[in-house]
N, C-alpha and C positions, 0 to 999 in steps of 0.2 A: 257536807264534809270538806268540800275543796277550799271553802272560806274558811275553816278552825283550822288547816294547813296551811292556808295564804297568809292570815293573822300571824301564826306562830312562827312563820318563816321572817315576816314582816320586822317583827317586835325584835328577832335578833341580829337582824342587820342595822337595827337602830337603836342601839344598844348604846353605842361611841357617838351619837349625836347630843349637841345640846339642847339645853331643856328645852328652848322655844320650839325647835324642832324634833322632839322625842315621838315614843309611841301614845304618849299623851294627848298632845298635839294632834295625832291620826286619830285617834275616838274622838276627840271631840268635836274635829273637822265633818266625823264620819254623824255623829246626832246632829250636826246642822244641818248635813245632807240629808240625811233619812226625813230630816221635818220639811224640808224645802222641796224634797222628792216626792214625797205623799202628797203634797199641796199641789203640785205640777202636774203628779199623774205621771212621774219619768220611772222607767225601771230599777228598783231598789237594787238588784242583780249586777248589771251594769255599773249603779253609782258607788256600790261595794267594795269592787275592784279598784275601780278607779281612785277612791277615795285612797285605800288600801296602800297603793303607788305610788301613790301623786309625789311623797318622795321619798323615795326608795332607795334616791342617790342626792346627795343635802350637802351642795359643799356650804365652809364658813361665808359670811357674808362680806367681811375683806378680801377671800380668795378670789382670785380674776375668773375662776372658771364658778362660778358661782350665777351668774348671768346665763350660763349651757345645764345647770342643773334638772330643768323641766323636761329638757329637751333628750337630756342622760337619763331620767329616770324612766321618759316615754321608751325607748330603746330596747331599754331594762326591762320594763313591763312586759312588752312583747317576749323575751325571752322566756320570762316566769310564766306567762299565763299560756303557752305551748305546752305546758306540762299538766295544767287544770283541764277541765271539761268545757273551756269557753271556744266557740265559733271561730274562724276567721273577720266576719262579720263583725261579732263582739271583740275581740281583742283590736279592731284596727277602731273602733268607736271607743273606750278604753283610750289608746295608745296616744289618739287624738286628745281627747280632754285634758291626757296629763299634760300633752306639750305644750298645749294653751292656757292652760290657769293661771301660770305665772303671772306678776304686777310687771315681774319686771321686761318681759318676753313683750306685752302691750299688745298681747291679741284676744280677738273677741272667739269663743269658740263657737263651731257650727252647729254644735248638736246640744239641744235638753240637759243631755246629762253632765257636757262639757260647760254648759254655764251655770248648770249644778254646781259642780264643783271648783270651778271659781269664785262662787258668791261665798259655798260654805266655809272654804281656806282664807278668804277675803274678813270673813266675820270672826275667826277665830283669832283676828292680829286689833279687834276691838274691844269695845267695852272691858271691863276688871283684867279678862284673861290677857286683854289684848295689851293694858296696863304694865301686866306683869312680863309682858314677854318683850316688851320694847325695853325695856330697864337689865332684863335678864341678858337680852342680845347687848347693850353699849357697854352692860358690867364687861364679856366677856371681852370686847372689841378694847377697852377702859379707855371710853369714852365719858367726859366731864357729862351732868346734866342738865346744865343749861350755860347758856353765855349769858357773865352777870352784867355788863351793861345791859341787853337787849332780850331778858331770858324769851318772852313771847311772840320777836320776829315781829316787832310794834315798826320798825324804821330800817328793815332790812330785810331782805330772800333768807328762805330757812336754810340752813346748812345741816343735813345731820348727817355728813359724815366726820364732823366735829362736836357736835352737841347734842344730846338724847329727848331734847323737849320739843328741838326743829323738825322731829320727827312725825308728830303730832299736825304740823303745818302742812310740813312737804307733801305728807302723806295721807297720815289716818282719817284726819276730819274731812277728805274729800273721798273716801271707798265710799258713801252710799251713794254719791251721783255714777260710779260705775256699777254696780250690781245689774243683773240681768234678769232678775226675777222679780216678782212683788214680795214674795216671803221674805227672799234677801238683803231686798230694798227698805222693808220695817222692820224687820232685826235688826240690821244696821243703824236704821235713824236709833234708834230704841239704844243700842249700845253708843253710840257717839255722845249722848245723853251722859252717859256716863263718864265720859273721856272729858267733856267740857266741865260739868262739876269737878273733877280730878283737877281741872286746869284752872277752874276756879278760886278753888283751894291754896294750891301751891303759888298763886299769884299773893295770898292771904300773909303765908309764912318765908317769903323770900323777899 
């Protein structure tokens, strides 16, 4: 009962976020954890919440406070889940994982269900969805997508806080040497799969 009350509280403070970061974005995060948690043996319970959290609090990715995001939502967390049926114990294992998942925070989490849910939030920025959400985030920022000298970063460091394709370089195609899991780690190859034919492509028609 306290998770169909944490979802619905969840879903309406993410209401005003955008789409990369909606309540969408939280499910889908939340079935890559549930497959990566049953493979580990980590507490479904734990990574529910968590998952649930992770952000709760979502600033824009131009916004300078956007870097303390993980760290606000962890904060956050602990507030809400004072009013659920969860431990002390649990909520500071919880509280933990959100502050760490972030890419951009650049920490490794201590616990099972904190590198849970870094690989699952990790995997939901690849493959098709992951496509869609890089495009959807430079639309909102309007950011160009590519630099047409150099669109593939062939003769220069990727820049994407100017270009939406450097994003790909900077970033994406190197999340499966960070994952924590084995699950993580083949879903991720498995989706990058897909990011490179995408890149494939677009080098076809450009």
């Amino acid at each position: 009962m306290e998770f169909e009350k944490l979802r619905a509280l969840v879903k309406k403070r993410l209401e005003q976020n955008d789409t990369a970061h909606d309540f969408e974005h939280i499910m889908r995060v939340l079935k890559n954890a549930t497959m990566i948690a049953r493979k580990e043996k980590a507490s479904i319970r734990i990574i529910t919440a968590a998952v649930l959290l992770h952000d709760i609090i979502s600033y824009p990715k131009s916004d300078p406070r956007s870097k303390n995001s993980s760290i606000e939502s962890a904060l956050e967390s602990r507030k809400i889940l004072k009013k659920y049926k969860f431990s002390h114990d649990e909520i500071n294992t919880i509280s933990d994982a959100i502050r760490d998942h972030s890419f951009s925070r650049g920490a490794t989490p201590q616990t099972l269900e904190g590198k849970i849910l870094q690989d699952a939030d990790r995997l939901d920025a690849l493959g098709a969805i992951g496509i869609a959400r890089t495009f959807s985030v430079s639309g909102s920022e309007k950011r160009p997508f590519y630099n047409n000298v150099d669109p593939f970063c062939k003769k220069r460091l990727p820049d994407d806080k100017n270009w939406t394709v450097d994003h790909f370089y900077k970033k994406l195609l190197l999340l499966e040497k960070t994952m924590n899991t084995n699950a993580g780690r083949i879903e991720a190859r498995n989706r990058i799969k897909v990011m490179k034919k995408f890149l494939d492509e677009l080098k076809k028609e450009i």
